[in-house]
N, CA, C and O atoms as a CHARMM CRD file, in Angstrom:
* protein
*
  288
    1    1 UNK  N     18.95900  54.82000  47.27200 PROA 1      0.00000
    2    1 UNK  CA    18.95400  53.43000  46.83500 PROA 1      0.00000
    3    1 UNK  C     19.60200  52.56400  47.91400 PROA 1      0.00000
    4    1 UNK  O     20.51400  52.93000  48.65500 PROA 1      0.00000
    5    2 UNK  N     18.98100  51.30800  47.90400 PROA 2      0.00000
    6    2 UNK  CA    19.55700  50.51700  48.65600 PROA 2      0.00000
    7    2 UNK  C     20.71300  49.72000  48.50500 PROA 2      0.00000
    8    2 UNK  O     20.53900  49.26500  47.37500 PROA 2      0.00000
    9    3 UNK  N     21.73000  49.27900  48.89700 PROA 3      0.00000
   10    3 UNK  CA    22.42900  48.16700  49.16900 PROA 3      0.00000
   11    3 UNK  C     21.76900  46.85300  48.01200 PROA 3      0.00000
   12    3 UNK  O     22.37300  46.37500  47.05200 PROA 3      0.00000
   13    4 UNK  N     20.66700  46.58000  48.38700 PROA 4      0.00000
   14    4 UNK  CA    20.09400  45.48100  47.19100 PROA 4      0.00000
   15    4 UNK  C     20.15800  45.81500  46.62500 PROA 4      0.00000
   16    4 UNK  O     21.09500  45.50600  45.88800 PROA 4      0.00000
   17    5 UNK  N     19.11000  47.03900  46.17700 PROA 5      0.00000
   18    5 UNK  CA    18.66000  47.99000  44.97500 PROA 5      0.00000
   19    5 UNK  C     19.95700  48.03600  43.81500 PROA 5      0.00000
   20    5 UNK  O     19.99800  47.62400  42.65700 PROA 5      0.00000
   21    6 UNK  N     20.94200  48.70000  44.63400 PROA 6      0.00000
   22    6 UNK  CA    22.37300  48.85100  43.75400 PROA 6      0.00000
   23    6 UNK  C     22.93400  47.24000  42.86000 PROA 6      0.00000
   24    6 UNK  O     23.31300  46.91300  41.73600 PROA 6      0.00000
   25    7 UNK  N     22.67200  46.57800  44.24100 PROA 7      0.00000
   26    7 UNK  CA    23.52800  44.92300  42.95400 PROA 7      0.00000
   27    7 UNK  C     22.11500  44.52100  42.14500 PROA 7      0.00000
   28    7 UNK  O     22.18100  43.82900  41.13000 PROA 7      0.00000
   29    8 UNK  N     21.22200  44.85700  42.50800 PROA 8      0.00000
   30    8 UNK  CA    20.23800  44.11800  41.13500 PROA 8      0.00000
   31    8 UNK  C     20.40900  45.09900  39.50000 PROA 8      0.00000
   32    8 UNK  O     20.15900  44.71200  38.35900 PROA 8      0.00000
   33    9 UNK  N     20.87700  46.32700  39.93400 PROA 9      0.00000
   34    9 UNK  CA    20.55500  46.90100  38.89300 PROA 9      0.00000
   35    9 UNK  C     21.99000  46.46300  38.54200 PROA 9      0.00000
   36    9 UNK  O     21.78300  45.85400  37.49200 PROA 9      0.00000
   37   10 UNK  N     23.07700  46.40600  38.72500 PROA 10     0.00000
   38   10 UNK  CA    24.32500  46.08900  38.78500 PROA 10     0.00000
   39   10 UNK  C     23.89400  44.42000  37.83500 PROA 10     0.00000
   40   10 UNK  O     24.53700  44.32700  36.79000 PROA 10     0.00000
   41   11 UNK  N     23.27400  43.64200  38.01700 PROA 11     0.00000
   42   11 UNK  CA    23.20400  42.36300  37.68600 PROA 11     0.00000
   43   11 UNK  C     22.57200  42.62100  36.34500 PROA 11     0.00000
   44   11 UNK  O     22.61400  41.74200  35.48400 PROA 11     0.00000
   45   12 UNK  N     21.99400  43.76600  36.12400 PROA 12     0.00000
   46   12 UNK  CA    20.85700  43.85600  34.86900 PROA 12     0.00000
   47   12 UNK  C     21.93700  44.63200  33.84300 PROA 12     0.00000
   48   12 UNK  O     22.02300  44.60000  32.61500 PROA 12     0.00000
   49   13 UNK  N     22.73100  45.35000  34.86800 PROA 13     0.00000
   50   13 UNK  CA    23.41100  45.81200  33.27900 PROA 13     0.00000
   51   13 UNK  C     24.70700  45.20600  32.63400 PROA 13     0.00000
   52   13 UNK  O     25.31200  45.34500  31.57100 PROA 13     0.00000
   53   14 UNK  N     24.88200  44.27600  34.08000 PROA 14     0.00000
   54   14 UNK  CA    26.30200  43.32800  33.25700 PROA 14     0.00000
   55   14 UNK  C     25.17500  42.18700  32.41900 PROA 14     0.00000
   56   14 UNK  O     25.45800  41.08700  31.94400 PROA 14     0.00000
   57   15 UNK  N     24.23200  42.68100  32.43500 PROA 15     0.00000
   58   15 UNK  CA    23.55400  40.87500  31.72800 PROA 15     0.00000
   59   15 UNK  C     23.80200  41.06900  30.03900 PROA 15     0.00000
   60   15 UNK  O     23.23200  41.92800  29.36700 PROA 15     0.00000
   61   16 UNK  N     24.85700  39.99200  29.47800 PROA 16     0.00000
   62   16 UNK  CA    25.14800  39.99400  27.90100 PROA 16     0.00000
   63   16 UNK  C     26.02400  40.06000  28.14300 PROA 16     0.00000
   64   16 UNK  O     26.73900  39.31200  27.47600 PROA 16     0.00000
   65   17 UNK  N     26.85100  40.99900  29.31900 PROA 17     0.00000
   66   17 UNK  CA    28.35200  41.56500  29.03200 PROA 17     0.00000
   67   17 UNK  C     29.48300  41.14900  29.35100 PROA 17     0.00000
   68   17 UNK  O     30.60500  41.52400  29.01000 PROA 17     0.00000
   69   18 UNK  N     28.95500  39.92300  30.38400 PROA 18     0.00000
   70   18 UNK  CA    29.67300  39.26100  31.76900 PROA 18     0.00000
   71   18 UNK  C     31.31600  38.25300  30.70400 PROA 18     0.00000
   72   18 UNK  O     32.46400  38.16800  31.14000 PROA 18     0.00000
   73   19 UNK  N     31.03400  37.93400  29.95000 PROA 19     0.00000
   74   19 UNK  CA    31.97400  37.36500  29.17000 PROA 19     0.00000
   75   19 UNK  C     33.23700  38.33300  28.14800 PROA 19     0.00000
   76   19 UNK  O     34.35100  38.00100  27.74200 PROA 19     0.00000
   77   20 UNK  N     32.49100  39.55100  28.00500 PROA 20     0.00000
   78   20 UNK  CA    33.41100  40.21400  27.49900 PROA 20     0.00000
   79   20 UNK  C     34.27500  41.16500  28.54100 PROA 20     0.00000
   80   20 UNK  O     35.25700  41.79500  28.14700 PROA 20     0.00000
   81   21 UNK  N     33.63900  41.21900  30.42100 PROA 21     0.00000
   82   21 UNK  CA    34.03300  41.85800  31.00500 PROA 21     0.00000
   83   21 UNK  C     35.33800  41.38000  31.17700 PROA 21     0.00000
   84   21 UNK  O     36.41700  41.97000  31.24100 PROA 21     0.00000
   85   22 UNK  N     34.93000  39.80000  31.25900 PROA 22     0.00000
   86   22 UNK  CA    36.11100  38.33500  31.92500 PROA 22     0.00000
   87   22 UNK  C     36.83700  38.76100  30.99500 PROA 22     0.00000
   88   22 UNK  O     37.77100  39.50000  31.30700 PROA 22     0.00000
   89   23 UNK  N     36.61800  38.41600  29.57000 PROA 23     0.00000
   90   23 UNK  CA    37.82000  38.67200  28.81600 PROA 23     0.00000
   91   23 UNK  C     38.63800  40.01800  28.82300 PROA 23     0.00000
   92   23 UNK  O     39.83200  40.01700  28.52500 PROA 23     0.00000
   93   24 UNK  N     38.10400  40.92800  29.09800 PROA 24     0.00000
   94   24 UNK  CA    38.64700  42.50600  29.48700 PROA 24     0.00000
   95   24 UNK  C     39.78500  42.01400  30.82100 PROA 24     0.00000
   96   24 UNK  O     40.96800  41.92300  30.49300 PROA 24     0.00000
   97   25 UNK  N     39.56700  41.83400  31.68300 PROA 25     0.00000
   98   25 UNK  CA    39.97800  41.25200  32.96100 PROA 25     0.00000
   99   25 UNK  C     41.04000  40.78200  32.43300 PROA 25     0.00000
  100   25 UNK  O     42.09400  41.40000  32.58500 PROA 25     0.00000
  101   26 UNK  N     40.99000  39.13700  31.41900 PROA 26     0.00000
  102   26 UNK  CA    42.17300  38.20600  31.24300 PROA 26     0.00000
  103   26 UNK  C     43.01400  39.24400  30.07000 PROA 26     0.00000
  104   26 UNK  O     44.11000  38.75600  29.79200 PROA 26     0.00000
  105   27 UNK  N     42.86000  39.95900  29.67100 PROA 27     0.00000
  106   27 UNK  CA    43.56000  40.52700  28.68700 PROA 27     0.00000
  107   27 UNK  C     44.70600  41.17300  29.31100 PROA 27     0.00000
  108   27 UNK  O     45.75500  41.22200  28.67000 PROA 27     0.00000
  109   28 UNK  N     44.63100  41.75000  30.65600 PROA 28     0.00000
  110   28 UNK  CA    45.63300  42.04500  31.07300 PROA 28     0.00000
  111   28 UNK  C     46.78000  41.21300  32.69800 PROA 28     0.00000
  112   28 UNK  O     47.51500  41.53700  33.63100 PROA 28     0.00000
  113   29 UNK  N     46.02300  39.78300  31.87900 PROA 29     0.00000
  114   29 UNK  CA    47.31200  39.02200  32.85400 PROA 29     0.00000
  115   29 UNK  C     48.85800  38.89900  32.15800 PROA 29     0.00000
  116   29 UNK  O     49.78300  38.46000  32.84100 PROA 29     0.00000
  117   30 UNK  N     49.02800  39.23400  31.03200 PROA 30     0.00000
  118   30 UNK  CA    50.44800  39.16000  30.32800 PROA 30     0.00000
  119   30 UNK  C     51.17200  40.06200  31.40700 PROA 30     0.00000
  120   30 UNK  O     52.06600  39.65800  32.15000 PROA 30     0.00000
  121   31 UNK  N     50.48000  41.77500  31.37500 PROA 31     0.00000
  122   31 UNK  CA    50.85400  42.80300  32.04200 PROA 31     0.00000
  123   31 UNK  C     51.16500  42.05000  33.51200 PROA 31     0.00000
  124   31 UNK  O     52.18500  42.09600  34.20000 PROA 31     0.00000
  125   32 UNK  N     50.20500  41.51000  33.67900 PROA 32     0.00000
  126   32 UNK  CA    50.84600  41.13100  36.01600 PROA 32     0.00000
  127   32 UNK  C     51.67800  40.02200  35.67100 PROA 32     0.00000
  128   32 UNK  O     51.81500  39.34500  36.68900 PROA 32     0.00000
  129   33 UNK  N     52.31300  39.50800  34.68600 PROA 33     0.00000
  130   33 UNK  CA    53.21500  38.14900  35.05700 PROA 33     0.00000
  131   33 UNK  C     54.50400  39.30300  34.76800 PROA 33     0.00000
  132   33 UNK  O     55.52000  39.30000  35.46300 PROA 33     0.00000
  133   34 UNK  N     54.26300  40.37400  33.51900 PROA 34     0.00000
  134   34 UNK  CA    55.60700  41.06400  33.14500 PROA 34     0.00000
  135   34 UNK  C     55.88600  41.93900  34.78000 PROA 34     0.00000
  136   34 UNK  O     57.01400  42.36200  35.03700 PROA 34     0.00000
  137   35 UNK  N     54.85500  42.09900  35.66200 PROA 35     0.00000
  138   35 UNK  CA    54.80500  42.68600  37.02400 PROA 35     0.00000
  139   35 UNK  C     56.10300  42.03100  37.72000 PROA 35     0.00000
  140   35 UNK  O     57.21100  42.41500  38.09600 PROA 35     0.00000
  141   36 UNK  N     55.36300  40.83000  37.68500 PROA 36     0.00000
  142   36 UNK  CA    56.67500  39.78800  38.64800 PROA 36     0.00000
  143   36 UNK  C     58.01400  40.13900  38.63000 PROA 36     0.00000
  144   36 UNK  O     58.66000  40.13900  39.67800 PROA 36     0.00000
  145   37 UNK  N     58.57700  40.48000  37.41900 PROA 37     0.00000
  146   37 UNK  CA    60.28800  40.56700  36.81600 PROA 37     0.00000
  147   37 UNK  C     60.32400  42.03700  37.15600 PROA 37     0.00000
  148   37 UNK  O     61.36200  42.41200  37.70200 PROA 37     0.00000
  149   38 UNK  N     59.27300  43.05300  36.91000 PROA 38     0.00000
  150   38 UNK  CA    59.23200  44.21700  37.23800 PROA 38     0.00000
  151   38 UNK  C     58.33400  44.99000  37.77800 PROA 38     0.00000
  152   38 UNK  O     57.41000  45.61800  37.26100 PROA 38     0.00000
  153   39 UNK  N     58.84700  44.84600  39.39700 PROA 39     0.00000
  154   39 UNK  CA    57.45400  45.68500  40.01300 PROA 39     0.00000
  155   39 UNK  C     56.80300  47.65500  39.99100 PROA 39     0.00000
  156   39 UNK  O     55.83400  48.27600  40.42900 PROA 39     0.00000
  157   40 UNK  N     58.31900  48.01700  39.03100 PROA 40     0.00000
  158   40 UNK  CA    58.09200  49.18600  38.44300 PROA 40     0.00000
  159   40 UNK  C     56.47900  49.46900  37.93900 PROA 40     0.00000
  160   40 UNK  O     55.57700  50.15800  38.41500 PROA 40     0.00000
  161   41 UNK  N     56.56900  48.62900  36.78900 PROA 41     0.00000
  162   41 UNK  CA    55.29700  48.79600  36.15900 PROA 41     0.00000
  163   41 UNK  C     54.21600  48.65500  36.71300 PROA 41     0.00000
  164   41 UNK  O     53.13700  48.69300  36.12300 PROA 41     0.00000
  165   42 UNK  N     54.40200  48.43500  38.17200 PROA 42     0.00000
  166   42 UNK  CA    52.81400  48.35100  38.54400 PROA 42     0.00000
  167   42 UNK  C     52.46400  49.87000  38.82400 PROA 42     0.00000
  168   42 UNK  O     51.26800  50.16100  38.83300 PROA 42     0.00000
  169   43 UNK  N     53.23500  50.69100  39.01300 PROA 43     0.00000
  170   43 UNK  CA    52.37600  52.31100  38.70700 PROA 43     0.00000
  171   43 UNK  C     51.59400  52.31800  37.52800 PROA 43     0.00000
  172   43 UNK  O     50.40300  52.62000  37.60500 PROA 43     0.00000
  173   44 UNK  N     51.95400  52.11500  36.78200 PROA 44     0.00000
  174   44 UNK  CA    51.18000  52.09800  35.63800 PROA 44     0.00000
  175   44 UNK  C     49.67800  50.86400  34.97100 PROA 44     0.00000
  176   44 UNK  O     48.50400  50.90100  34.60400 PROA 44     0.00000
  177   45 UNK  N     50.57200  50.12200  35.14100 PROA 45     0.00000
  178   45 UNK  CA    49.51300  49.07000  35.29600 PROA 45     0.00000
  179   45 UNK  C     48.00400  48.86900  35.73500 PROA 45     0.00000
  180   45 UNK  O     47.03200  48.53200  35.06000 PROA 45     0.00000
  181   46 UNK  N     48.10600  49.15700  36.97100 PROA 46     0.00000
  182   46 UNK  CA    46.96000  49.39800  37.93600 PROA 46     0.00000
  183   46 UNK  C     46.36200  50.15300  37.70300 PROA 46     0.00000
  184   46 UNK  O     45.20700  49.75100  37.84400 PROA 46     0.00000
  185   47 UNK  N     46.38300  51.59100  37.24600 PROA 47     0.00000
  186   47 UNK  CA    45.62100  52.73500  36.96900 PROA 47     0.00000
  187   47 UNK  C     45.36800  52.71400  35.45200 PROA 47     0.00000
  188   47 UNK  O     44.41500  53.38100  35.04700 PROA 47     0.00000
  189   48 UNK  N     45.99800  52.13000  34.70200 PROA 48     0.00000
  190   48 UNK  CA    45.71900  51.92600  33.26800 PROA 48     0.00000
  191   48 UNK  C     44.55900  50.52000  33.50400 PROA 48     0.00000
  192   48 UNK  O     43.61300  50.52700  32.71600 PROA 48     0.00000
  193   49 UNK  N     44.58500  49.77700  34.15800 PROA 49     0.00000
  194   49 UNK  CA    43.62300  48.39100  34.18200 PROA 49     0.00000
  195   49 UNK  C     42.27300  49.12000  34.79300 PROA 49     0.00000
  196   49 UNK  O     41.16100  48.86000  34.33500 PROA 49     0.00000
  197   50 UNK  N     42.46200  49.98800  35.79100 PROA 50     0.00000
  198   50 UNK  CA    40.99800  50.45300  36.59600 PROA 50     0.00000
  199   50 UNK  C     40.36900  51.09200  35.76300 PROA 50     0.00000
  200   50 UNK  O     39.14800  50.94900  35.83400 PROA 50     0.00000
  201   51 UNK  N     40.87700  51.97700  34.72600 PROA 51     0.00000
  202   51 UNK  CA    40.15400  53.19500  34.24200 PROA 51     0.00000
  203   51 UNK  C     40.00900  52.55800  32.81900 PROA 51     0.00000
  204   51 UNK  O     39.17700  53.20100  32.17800 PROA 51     0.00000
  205   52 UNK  N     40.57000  51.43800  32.05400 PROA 52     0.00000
  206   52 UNK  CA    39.75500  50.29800  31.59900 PROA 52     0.00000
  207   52 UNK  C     38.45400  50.01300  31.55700 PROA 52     0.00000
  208   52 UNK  O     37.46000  50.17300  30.84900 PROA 52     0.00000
  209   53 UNK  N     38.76900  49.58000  32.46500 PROA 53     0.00000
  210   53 UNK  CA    37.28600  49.12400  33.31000 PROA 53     0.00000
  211   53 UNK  C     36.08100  49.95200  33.44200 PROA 53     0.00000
  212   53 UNK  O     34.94300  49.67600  33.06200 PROA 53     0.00000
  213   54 UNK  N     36.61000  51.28700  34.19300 PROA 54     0.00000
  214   54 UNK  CA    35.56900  52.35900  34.31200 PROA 54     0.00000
  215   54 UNK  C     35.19400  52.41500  33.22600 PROA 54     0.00000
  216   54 UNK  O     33.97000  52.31900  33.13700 PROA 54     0.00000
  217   55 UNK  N     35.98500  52.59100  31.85600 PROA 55     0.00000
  218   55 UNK  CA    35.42500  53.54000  30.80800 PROA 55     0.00000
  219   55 UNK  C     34.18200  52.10900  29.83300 PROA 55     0.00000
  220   55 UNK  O     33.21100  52.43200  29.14800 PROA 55     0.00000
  221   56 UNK  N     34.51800  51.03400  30.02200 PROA 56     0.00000
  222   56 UNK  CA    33.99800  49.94800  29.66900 PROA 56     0.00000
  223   56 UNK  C     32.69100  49.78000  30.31500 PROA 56     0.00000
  224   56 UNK  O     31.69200  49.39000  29.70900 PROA 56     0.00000
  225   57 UNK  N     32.73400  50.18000  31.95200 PROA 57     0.00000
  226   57 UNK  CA    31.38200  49.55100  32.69100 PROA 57     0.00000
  227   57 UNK  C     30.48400  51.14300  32.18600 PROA 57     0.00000
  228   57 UNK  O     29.25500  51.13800  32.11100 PROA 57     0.00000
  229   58 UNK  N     31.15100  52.17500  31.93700 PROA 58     0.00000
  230   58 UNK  CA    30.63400  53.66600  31.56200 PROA 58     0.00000
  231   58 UNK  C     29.98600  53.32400  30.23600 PROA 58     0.00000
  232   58 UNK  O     28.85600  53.80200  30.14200 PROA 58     0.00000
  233   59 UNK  N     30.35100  52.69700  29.28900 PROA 59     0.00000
  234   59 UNK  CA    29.59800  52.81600  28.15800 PROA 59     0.00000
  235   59 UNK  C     28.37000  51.37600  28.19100 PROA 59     0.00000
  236   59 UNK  O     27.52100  51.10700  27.34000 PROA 59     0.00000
  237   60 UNK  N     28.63400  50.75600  29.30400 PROA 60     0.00000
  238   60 UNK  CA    27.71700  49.68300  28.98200 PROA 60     0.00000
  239   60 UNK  C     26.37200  50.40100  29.63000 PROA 60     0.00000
  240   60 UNK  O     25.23600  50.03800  29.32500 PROA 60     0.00000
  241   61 UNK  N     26.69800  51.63500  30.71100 PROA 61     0.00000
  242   61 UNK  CA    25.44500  52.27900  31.58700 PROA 61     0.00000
  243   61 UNK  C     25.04200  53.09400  30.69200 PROA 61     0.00000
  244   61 UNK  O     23.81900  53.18400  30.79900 PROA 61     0.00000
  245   62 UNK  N     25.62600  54.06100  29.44200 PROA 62     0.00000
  246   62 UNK  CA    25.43000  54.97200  28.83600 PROA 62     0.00000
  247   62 UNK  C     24.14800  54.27700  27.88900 PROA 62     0.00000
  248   62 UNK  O     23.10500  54.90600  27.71100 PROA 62     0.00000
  249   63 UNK  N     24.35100  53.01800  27.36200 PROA 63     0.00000
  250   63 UNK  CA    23.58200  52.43200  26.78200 PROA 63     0.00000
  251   63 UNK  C     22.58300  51.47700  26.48600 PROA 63     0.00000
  252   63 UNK  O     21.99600  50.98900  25.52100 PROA 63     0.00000
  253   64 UNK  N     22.66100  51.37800  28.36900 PROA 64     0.00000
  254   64 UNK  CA    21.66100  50.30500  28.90600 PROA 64     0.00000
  255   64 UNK  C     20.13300  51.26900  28.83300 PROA 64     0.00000
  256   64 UNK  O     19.91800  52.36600  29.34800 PROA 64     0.00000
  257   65 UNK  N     19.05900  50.26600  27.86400 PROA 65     0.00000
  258   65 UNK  CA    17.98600  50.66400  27.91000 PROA 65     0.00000
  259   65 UNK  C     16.99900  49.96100  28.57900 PROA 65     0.00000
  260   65 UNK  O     16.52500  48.95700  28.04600 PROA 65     0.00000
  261   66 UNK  N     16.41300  50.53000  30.24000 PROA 66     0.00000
  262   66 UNK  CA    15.84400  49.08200  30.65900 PROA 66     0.00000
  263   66 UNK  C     14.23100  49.02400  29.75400 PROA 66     0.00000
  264   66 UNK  O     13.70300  49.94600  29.13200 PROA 66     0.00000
  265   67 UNK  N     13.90800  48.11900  29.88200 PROA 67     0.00000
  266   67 UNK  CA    12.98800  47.28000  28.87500 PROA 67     0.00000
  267   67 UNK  C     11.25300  48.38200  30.06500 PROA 67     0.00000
  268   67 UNK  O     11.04500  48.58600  31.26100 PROA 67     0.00000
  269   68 UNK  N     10.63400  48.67100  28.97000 PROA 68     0.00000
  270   68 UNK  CA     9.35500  49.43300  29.52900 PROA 68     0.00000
  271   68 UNK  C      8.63200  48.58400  30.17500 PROA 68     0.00000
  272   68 UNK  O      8.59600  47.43400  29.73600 PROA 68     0.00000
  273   69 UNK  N      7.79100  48.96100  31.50900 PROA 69     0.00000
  274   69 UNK  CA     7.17600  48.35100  31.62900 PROA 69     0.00000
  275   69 UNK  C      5.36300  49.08300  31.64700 PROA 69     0.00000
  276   69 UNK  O      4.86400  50.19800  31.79800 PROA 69     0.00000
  277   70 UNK  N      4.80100  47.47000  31.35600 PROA 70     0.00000
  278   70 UNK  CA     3.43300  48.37800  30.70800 PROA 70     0.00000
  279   70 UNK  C      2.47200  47.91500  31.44200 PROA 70     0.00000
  280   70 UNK  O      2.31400  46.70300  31.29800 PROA 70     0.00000
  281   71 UNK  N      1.69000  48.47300  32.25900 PROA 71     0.00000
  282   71 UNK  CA     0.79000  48.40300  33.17500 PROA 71     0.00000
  283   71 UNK  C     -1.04100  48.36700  32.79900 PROA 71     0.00000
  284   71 UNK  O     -1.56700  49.35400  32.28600 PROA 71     0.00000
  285   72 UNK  N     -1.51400  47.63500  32.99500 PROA 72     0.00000
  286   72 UNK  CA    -2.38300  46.51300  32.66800 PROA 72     0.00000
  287   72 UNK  C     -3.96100  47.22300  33.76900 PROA 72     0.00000
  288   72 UNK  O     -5.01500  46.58700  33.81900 PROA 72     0.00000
């Protein structure tokens, strides 16, 4: 796959999701301001926010059905 290839399909499966990703994202700015007072917690933080993410963008691929196409 190409370089393109990868962000179009990338664009098709955040499509619907792009607002709940943002809100996934803002959910953990409380965590980076409590960062500031304590930069301890960013061990934790960071690897708890990425794998978030992974397991979130994982179920949106698990269940992306692309739409058939029907040839004429």
């Amino acid at each position: 796959m190409s370089s393109g290839d990868i962000l179009r399909l990338s664009v098709k499966l955040l499509n619907g999701y792009k607002m709940d990703l943002f809100v996934l994202q803002l959910s953990f700015m409380g965590w980076h301001i409590l960062v500031l007072f304590t930069f301890v917690l960013l061990v934790w933080i960071i690897p708890y926010k990425e794998m978030t993410t992974v397991k979130y963008l994982t179920d949106i691929k698990e269940n992306y059905k692309p739409k058939e196409v029907t040839y004429i």
